[in-house]
C-alpha positions, 0 to 999 in steps of 0.5 A: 486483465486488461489496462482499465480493469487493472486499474478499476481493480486497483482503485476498488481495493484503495477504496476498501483500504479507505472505507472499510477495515481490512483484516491483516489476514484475508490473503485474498485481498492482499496478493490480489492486491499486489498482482494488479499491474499498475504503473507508477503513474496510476499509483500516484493518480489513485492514491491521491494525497487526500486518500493516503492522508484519510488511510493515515488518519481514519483507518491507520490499522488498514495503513499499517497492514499495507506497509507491512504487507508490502514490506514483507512481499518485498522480503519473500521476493528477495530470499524467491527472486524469479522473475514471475514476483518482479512486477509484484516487486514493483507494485510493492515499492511503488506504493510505498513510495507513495505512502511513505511521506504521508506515513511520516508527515505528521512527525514531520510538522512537529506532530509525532504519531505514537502509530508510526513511531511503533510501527516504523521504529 
């Protein structure tokens, strides 16, 4: 896949991730997901802070699967390190790194979110 096809791909599945529920189990979506080459640039470009904000807000279900999709990636490759799971490993931590404040934001301004509080704590 080439640099603006991953990219295309990239933005699409953040699009589904805001516009439509995503079911936890439709595995498909979500090793594709994790597969697309994305640099750490492309993933702060595409998952603008509005849409992080809009992910949080009106679909946290889909959220909540990214974060525990992600999470759990990063465990399997940790018990299977070979090198072919390392860029997955990296799209991994580059979108948590993304979703994390916006995850936590609202705690942050005095607010607490019953969601995260469960899903993080």
């Amino acid at each position: 896949m080439g640099a603006s096809a991953s990219r295309e791909k990239f933005r699409e599945s953040v699009t589904a991730l805001i516009e439509v529920d995503v079911s936890p189990d439709d595995a498909d979506f979500w090793d594709e997901l994790w597969k697309i080459p994305s640099s750490a640039d492309e993933v702060f470009e595409l998952i603008s802070p509005d849409a992080a904000r809009r992910l949080r807000d009106e679909r946290f279900d889909n959220l909540a699967t990214l974060f525990t999709q992600a999470t759990a990636q990063l465990c399997q490759i940790v018990e299977t390190p070979y090198n072919i799971y390392f860029d997955q490993a990296l799209n991994c931590v580059r979108v948590l790194t993304r979703i994390l404040p916006f995850l936590l934001e609202k705690g942050d301004l005095g607010d607490p979110d019953p969601n995260v509080e469960h899903l993080c704590w």
